[in-house]
C-alpha positions in Angstrom: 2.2 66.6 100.6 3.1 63.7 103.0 0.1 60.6 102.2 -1.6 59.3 105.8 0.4 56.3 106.9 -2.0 53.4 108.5 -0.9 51.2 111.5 0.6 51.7 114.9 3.7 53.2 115.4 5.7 51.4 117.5 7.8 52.3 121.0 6.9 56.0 120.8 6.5 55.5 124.8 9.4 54.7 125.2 10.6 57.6 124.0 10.7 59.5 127.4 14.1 58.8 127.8 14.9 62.1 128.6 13.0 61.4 132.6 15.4 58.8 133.5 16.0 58.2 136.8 13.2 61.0 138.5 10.7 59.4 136.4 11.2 55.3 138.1 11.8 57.2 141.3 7.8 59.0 140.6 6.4 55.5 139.5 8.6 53.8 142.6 6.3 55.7 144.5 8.6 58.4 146.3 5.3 59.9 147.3 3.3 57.4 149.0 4.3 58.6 152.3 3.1 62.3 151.6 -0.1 61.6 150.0 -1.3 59.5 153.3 -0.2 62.7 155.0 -2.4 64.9 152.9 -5.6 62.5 152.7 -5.3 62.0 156.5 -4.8 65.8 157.3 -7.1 66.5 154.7 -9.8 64.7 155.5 -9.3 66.7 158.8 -9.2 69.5 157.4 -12.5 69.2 155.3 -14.6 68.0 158.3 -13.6 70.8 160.5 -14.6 73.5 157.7 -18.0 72.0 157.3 -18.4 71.6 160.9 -17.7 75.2 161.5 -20.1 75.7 158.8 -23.0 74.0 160.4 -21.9 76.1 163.6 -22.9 78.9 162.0 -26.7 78.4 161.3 -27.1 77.9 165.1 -25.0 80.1 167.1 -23.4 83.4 166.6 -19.8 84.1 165.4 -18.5 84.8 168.6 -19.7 82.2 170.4 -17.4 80.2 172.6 -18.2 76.8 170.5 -16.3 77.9 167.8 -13.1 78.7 169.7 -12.0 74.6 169.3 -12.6 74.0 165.8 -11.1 77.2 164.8 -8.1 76.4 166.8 -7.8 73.5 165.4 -8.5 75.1 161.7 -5.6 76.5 162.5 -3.2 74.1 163.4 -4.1 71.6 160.3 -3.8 73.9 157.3 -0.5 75.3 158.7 0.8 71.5 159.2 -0.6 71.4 155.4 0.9 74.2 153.9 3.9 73.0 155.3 3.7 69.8 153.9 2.4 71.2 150.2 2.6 75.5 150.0 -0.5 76.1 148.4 -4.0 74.2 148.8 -6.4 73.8 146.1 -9.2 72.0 147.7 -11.9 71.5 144.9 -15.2 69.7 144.9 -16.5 67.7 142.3 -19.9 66.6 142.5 -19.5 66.1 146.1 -15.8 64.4 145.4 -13.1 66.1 147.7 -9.6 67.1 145.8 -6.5 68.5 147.7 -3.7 69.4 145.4 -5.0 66.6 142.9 -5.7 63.7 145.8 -8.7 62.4 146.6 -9.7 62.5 150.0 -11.8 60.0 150.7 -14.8 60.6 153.8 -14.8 57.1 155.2 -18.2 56.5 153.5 -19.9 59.9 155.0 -20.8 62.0 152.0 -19.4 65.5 151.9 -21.6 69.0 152.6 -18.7 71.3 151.7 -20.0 70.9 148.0 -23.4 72.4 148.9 -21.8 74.8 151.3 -19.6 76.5 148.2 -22.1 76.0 145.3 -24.3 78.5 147.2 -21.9 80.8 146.2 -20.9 79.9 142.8 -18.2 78.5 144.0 -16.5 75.1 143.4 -13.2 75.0 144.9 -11.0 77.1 147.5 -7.0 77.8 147.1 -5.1 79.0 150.4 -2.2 80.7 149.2 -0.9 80.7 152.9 -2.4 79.9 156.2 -4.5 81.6 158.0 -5.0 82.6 161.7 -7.8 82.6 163.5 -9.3 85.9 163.0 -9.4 84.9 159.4 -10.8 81.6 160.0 -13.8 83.2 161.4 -14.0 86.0 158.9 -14.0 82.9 156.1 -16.5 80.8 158.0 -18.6 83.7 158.6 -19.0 84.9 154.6 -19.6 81.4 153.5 -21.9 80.2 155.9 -23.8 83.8 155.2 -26.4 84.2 152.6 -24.8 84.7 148.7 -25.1 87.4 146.8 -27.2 88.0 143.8 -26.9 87.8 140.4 -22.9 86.8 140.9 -21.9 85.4 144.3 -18.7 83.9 143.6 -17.2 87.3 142.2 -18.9 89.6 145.3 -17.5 87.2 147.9 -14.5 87.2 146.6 -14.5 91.1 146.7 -15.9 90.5 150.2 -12.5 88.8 151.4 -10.2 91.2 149.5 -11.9 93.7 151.5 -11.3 91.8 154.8 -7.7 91.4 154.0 -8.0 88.0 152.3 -7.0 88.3 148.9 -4.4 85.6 149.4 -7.9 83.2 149.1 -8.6 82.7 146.0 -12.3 81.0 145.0 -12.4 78.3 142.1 -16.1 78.5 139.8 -17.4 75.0 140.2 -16.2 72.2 138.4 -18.1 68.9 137.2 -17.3 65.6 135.9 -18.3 64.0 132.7 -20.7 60.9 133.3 -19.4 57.7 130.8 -22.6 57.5 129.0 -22.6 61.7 128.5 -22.7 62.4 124.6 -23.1 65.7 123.0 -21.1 68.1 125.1 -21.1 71.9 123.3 -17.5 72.1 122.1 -17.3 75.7 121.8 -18.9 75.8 125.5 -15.7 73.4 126.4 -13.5 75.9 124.6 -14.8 78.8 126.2 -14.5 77.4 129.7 -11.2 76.2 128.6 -9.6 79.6 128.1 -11.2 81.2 130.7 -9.7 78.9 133.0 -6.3 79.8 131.3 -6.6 83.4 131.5 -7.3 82.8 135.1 -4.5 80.8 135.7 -2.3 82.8 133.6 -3.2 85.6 136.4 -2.7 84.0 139.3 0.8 82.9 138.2 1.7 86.3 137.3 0.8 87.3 141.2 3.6 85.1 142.2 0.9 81.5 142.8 1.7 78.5 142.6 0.3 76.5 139.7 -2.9 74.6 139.9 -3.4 71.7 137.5 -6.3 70.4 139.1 -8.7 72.6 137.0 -6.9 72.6 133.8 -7.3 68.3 134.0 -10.5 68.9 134.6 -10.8 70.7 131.1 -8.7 68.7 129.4 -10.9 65.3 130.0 -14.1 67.8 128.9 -12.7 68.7 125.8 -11.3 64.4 125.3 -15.2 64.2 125.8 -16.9 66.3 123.8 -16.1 65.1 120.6 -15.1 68.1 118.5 -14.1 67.3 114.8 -13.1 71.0 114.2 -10.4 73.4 115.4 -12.1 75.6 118.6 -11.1 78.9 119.1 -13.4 79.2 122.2 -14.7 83.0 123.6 -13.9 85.6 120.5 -13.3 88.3 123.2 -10.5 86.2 125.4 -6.8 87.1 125.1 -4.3 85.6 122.5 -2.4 84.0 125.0 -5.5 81.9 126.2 -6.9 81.3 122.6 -3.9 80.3 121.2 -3.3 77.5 124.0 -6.1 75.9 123.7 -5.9 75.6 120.0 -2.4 73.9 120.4 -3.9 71.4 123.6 -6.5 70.2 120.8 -3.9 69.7 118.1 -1.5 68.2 120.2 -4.3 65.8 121.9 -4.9 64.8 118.1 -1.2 63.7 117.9 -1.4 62.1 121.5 -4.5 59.9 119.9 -2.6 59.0 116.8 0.1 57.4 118.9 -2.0 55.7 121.3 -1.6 57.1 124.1 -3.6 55.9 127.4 -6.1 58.2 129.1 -4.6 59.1 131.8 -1.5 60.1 129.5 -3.6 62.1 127.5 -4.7 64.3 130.2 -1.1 64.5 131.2 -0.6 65.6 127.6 -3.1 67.8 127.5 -2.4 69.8 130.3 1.6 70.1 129.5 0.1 71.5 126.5 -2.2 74.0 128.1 0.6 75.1 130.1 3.4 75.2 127.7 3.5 78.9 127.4 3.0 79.3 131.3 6.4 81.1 130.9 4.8 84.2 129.9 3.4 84.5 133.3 6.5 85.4 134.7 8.7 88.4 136.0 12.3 86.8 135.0 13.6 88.9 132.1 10.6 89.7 130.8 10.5 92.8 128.3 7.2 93.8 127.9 7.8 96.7 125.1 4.6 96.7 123.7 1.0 94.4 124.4 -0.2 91.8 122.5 1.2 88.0 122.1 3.8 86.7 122.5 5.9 88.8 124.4 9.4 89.5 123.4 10.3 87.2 126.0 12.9 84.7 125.0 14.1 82.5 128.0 9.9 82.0 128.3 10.5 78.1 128.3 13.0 77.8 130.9 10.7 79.8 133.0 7.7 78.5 132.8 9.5 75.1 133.7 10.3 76.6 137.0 7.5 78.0 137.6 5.3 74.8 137.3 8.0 72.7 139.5 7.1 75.5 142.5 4.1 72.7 142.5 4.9 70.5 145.5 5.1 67.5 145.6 6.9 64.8 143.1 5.1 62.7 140.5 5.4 62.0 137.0 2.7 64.6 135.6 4.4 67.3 137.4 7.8 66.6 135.3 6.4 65.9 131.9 4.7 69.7 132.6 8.5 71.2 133.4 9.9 69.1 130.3 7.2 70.1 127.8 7.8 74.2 128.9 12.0 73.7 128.2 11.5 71.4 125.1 8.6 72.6 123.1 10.9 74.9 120.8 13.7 72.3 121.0 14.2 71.0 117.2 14.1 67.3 116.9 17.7 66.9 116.0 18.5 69.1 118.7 22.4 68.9 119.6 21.5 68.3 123.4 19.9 65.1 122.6 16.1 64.4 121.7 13.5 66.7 123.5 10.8 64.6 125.4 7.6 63.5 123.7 5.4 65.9 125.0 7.8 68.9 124.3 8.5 67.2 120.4 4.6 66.9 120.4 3.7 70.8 121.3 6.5 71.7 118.8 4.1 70.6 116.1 1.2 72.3 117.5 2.6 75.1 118.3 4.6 76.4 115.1 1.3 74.8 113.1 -1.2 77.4 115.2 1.8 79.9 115.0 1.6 79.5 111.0 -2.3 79.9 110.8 -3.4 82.1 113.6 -3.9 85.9 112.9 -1.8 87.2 114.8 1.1 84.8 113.7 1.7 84.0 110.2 -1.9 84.2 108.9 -1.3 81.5 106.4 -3.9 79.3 105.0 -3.7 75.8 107.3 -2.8 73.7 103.8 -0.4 76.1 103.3 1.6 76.0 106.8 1.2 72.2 106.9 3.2 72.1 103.4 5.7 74.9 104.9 6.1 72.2 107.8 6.9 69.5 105.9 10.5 70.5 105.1 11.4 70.1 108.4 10.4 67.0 109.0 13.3 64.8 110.4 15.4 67.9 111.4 12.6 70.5 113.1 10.3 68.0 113.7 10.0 63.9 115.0 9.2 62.9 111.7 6.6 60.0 113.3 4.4 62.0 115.2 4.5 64.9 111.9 3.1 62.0 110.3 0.9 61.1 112.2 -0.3 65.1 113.0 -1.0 65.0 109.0 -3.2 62.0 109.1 -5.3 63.6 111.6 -5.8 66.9 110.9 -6.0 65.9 107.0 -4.7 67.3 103.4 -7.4 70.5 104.2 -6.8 71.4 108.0 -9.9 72.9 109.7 -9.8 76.8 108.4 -8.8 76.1 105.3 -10.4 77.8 102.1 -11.4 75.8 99.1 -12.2 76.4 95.1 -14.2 73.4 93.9 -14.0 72.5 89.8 -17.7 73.9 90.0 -16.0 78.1 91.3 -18.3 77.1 95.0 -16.2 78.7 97.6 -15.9 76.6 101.0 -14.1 76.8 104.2 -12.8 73.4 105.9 -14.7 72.8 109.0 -13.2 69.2 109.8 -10.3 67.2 110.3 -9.6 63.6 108.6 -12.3 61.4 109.3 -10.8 58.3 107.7 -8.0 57.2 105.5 -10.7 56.9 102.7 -11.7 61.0 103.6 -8.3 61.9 104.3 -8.2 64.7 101.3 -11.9 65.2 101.5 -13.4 67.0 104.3 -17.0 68.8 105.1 -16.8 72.5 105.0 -18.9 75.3 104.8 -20.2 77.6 101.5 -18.7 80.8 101.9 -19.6 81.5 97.9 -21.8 80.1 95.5 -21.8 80.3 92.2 -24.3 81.9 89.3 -26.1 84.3 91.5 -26.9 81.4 93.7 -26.3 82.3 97.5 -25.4 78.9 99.7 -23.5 80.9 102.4 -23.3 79.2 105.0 -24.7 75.4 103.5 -22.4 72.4 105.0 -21.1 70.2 102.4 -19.4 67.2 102.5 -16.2 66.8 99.6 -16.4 62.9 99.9 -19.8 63.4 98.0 -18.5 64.2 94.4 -16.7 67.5 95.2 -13.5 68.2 93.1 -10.9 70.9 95.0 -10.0 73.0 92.1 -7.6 75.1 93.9 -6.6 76.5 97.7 -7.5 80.1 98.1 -4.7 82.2 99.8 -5.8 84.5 102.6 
């Protein structure tokens, strides 16, 4: 077994060779132009919705006074879609989003967050424009009352009835405040793969990607400060389940290395889309359910699927590398994969090795498997580091102690000094004595007698 290594490891940023030129042309700021586009016809665009809003609590839908803004409802989110395809516009405790940019209300604070959360609702994705009949059919449901006990899910059936399916309704989002402690980490991981099933579905309609929810996730679950491995909702798919459980393990590697916040959530959500490829029509051979498909040019799809996002920026690229590379071996004979995609290749064949489904071995077990291909599968600096942070025991791991007590790991490395000795919990006493379900901490005297094999 590989010992933790201490200290920093040195130029792994600089590692992204494989962006080259598109990645100084992103941080050149190709886009400058287009995002004043979008904030200034965004911030258009949001003030006409609410104002057509407010119309409706004082005059009737077919009341002359609506005939301008409409018209003009019109006009701006065609100019927008064709400036960016599809529009996510999402609220965030009365912040305004459009495809990921703040638009910013000259100092006037926003009603279109009260106006949606009557609903349930948080955010609103325009799949295409909309003319004006539809405009008033939108107006009309939202500014009506909501429905009871689910409104987001009724209005939603409301539009598909109308002809609107192409609308699609986000649940609400929030941020989390810099003095916020103690956020539920299975709650994270069940909002996590819900929002992955969801968007799972909406790329298999033919959708374009939307990030903006997924980051949102990703800086809840850098928040919430989970020590274990998640699995989230016991009932979601294993598509969903299983990338989540690689985001987290690949966010440990991305904290090993150092890498800056914003980097992580970049991270994080390459990872959380890695097996976006799945969502796809392109040679798909779906033979029988259950995951993973037998689907094997899955990477090079999901990379174009998550660059029919418009726009240019760096994010956006590290997604589309991380789908291609993340099966890519570290000595690969094209050249060294990019960090995120050597960085998911750990995760990934890790969870692969553990999960049910996959190769249903003990987690001390795979990570020993792994270690033989460290320098040829695997960058053999961020393996390193993955073993220093998930520990000698990785979270699921079941334990004999010198004493015959029976424990399952519930933790990853806390220190160097804990490294091989993490909490868990008592899955078998011993002499009679029943301490099911008692936490226990190794670093306390324990002795690991042995590994039990699942």
């Amino acid at each position: 077994m590989i010992e933790p290594v201490p200290g920093p490891v040195d130029a792994i940023g600089a590692a992204q060779e494989s962006l080259g030129q598109a990645l100084g042309l992103a941080r050149a700021g190709e886009d400058r132009g287009l995002a004043a586009m979008v904030r200034d016809n965004g911030e258009r665009l949001v003030r006409l919705i609410q104002g057509t809003l407010r119309l409706t609590r004082t005059h009737a839908q077919d009341n002359d006074a609506f005939a301008q803004p409409i018209s003009e409802l019109v006009l701006t989110l065609q100019t927008m879609s064709d400036l960016l395809g599809t529009l996510n516009l999402v609220v965030v405790e009365d912040l305004v989003y459009l495809n990921d940019i703040r638009i910013r209300m000259d100092g006037e604070s926003s009603t279109l967050g009260a106006d949606l959360r009557r609903h349930g609702v948080g955010g609103v994705s325009f799949n295409q424009p909309l003319d004006a009949a539809a405009w008033r059919t939108l107006v009309a449901l939202v500014g009506g009352p909501p429905a009871t006990p689910k409104p987001r899910p009724a209005l939603q059936q409301r539009l598909i009835a109308e002809g609107l399916a192409h609308i699609e309704l986000l649940g609400v989002f929030r941020f989390q405040t810099a003095n916020e402690t103690g956020r539920d980490p299975l709650g994270v991981a069940a909002r996590a793969v819900a929002v992955l099933e969801s968007s799972c579905d909406n790329l298999s309609h033919d959708r374009l990607p939307n990030p903006l929810p997924v980051r949102r996730l990703v800086a809840e679950i850098l928040g919430s400060g989970s020590t274990t491995l998640d699995s989230g909702d016991s009932a979601a798919s294993p598509y969903a389940t299983h990338s989540y459980r690689v985001t987290q393990l690949a966010l440990l590697i991305g904290a090993g290395v150092g890498l800056p916040d914003a980097d992580m959530q970049d991270l994080g959500v390459a990872a959380m889309f890695h097996d976006v490829g799945y969502s796809g029509h392109e040679g798909a051979t779906r033979t029988h359910p259950g995951y993973p498909p037998p689907f094997e040019r899955h990477s090079t799809a999901g990379a174009r699927l998550l660059l029919r996002q418009h726009g240019f920026h760096e994010a956006k690229i590290r997604r589309a590398l991380c789908a291609v590379d993340h099966h890519l071996d570290f000595d690969d004979v094209g050249g060294t994969p990019s960090l995120f995609g050597r960085i998911v290749r750990i995760a990934e064949d890790f969870d692969n090795l553990v999960r049910p489904g996959g190769g249903a071995l003990s987690p001390a077990i795979a990570l020993g498997q792994m270690q033989v291909g460290a320098c040829t599968r695997y960058d053999p600096t961020l393996f390193q580091l993955f073993v220093n942070a998930v520990g000698r025991y990785p979270p699921g791991t079941k334990l004999e102690l010198a004493d015959g007590t029976q424990v399952v790991v519930t933790s990853f490395a806390r220190t160097p000094e804990t490294w091989a000795q993490p909490t868990g919990l008592v899955i078998r006493g011993v002499h009679g004595v029943s301490r099911a379900g008692v936490k226990l901490d190794l670093a306390r005297g324990a002795v690991v007698k042995r590994v039990v094999p699942d």
